[in-house]
N, C-alpha and C positions, 0 to 999 in steps of 0.2 A: 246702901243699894236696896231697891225693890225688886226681887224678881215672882210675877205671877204667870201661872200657864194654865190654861182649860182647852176643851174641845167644844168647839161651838155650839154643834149639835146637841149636847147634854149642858149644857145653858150650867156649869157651876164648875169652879176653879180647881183642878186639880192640889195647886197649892197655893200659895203666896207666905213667901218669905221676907222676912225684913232681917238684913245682914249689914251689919255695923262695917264701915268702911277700913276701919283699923287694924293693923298688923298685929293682932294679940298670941305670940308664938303660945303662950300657955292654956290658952279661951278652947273646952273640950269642944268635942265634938257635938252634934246632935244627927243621930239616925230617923230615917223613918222607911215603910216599905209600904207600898196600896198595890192590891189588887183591884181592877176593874172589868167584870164580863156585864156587860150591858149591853144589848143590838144597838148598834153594829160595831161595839169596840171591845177588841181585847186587849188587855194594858195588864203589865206588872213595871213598877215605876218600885226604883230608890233610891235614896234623896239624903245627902251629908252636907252638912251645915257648921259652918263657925265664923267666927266673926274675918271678915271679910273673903271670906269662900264660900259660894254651895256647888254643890258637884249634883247632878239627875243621871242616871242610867236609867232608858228606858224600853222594853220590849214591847211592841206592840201589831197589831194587824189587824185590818179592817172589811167588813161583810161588805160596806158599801164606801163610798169616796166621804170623807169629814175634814172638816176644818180642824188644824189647831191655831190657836193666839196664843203669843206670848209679851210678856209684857217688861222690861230691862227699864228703870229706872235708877238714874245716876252712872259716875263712869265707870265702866267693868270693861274687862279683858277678857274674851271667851276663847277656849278650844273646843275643837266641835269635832265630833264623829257619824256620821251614819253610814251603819250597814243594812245591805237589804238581800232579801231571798225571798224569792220565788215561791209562792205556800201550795200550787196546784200543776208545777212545770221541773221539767227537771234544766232546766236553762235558769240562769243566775239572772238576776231582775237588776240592770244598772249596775254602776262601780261604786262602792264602798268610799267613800272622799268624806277629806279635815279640810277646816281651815283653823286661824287665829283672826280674832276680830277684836277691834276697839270699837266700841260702844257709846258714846257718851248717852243716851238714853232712845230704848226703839219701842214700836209696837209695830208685831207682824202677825199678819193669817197664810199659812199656807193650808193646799190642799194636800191631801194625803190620799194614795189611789186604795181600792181595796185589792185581794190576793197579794199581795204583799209583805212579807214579813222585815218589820224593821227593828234593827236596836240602833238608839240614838244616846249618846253621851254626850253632854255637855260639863265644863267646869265653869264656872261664872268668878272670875276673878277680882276682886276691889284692884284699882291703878297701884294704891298703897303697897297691896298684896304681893300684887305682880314683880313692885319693883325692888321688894325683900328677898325673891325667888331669883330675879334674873337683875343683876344693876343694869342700871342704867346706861351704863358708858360699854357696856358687852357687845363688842362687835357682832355679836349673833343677830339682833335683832336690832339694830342702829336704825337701818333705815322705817323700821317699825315706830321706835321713839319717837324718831320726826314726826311722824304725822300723829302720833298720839299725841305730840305739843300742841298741836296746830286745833287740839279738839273736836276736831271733824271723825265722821267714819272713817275706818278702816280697814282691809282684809291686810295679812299678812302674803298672802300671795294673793295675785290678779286673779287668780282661776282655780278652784278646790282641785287640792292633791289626792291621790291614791292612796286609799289607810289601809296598809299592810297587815299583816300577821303580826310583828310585833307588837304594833300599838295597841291590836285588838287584846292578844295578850294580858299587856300590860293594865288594861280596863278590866278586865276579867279579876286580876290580880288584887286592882285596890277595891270591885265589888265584891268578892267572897273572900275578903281578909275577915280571918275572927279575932281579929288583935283586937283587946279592947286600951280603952284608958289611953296614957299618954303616947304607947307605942302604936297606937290605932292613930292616934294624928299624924305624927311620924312619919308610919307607911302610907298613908294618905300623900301626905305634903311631898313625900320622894317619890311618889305614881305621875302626881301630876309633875311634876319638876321632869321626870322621863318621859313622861309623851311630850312636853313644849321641845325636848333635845331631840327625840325622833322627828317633829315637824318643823325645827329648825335643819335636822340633819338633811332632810329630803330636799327641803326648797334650796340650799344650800347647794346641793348634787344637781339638782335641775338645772339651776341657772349657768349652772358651767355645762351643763348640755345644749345641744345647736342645735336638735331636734329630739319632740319627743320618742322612749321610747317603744311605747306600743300604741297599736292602732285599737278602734274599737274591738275588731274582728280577734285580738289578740287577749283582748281582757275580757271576752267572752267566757272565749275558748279555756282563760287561766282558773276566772271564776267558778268555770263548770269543775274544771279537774280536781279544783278545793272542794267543791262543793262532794264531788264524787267520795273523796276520799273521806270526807265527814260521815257519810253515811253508811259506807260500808269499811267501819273500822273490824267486823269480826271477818269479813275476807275481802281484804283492801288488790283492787287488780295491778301487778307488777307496772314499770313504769313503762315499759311497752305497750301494756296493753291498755296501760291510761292514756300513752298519746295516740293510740289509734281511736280509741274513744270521741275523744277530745278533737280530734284531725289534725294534729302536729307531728312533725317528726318527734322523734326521741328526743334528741342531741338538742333540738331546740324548746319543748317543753321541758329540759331540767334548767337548762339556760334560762329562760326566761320566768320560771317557776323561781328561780333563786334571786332573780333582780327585781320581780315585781313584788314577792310575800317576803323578801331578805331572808329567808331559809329556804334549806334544801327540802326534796319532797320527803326523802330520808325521814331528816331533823324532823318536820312537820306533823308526819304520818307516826315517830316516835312521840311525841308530843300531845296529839290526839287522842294515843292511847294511855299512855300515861297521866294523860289527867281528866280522862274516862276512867281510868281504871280508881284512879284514886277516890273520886266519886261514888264509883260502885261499892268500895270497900269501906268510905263510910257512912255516907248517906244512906247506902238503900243494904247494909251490911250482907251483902254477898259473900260468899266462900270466895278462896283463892282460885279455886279449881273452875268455879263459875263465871269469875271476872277474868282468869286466861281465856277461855274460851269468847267470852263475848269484846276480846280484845284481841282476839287474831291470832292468838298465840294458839299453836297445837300440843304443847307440854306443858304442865304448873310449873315445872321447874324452868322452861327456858321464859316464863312470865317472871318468874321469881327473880331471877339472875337482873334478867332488865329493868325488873323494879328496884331491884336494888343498887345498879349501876345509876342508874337514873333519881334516884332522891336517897338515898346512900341508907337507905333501912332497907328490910325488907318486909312484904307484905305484911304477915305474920303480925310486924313489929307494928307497924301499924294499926293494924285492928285491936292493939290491946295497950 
């Protein structure tokens, strides 16, 4: 497989990869990470490679509308993510949506708006790859095979799904692993293997549903309350006062909060802080005392207790 991708407007390729079509379980990795601030793009791109996979994470947002191309040569299997946020509103910008696609070889431009923040993920799959991960005869994706036979496009579902909290997650998880060497493949190859179960699990649920279920005015409204909670993780507003925020009832923003992101706002809002905090304490080596506070907590010790319920050390242990 070839895969290339640039932004039009700056006339030169972000990358182009040449990626052996072959299932080689032992074939390391290769890393890479670019930063780009040039008007009107900001980009932080990165990019895991081995023979028959690359995987792109990418963060970016833009001063004025740009082009990107991309360029898929040979048959690949893609999972796709984009999320998006709002960079000058406090209303959520669009829905966050996956799909799975069969590829036998594409070239596309899309436009991209500016004030908008996006992270996009892709895995780009070899057919070989694919069918090492998932066989062939797995009822999970049957009717996907077919038309992968048939060599023509494909989407795995008709219409982009809803990309939850887990999946973001789980994206999160295979971009800041420091595993290196063989255990860095590893957790790679088991990342992607859980988001293809998350977007087989979803379309799966869907299709035995008769109607969907939220409306736009509903993923709005869900996006905003996520979004609320992200930002004000050092005093996050009780879930009352998120659903008046938001204009939902209670009973029905936890309802719906729980079927649309698959966790509760609980789980979520613990979540958030906890791998804030874990951040704080070793990226930017904060105190305990400093990263309870800028985590909601009003005690070190009831920070403590929960960090260490939650990743079974405690802070402390951590920093050292």
């Amino acid at each position: 497989m070839l895969v290339k991708g640039k932004i039009v407007e700056l006339d030169e390729w972000l990358f182009i990869e040449e990626i052996p079509d072959h299932y080689v379980p032992d074939k390391p990795l290769v890393e890479n990470r670019l930063i780009i601030k040039r008007d009107p793009v900001h980009m932080k791109n990165f990019q895991l490679s081995t023979s028959g996979l690359f995987v792109l994470y990418t963060q970016m947002s833009f001063d004025q509308p740009v082009h990107i191309h991309t360029e898929i040569e040979g048959e690949a299997i893609t999972s796709q993510f984009i999320f998006y946020k709002a960079t000058d509103s406090k209303k959520p910008y669009g829905m966050s949506r996956h799909n799975i696609r069969y590829i036998p070889s594409v070239k596309t431009t899309h436009e991209v708006k500016e004030g908008v923040e996006y992270s996009y993920f892709i895995a780009v799959i070899s057919k070989e790859y694919y069918l090492n991960l998932i066989k062939r005869d797995s009822l999970l994706h049957k009717h996907f095979v077919d038309e992968i036979e048939k060599g023509l496009y494909a989407s795995f579902s008709e219409e982009d799904l809803m990309a939850t909290y887990e999946m973001q997650h789980t994206i999160s998880e295979l971009v800041e692993s420091k595993k290196t060497g063989e255990i860095r493949r590893l957790h790679t190859e088991s990342r992607v293997v859980e988001l293809l179960m998350y977007q087989f699990e979803q379309y799966n649920d869907r299709t035995q549903q008769s109607a969907p279920l939220f409306n736009d005015d509903d993923v709005t409204r869900l996006e905003l309350a996520r979004q609320i909670l992200e930002q004000r993780l050092a005093n996050p507003p009780t879930q009352k006062e998120l659903a008046t925020e938001v204009l939902m009832s209670e009973s029905k923003l936890r309802k719906d909060f729980k079927e649309y992101f698959s966790v509760t706002i609980h789980d979520y809002l613990t979540r958030l802080r906890m791998e804030k905090a874990r951040s704080y304490l070793i990226d930017d080596k904060m105190s305990v005392y400093e990263v309870a506070l800028l985590t909601g907590f009003g005690h070190q010790n009831n920070f403590s207790s929960a960090f260490k319920k939650y990743y079974g050390i405690s802070p402390g242990e951590l920093k050292f």
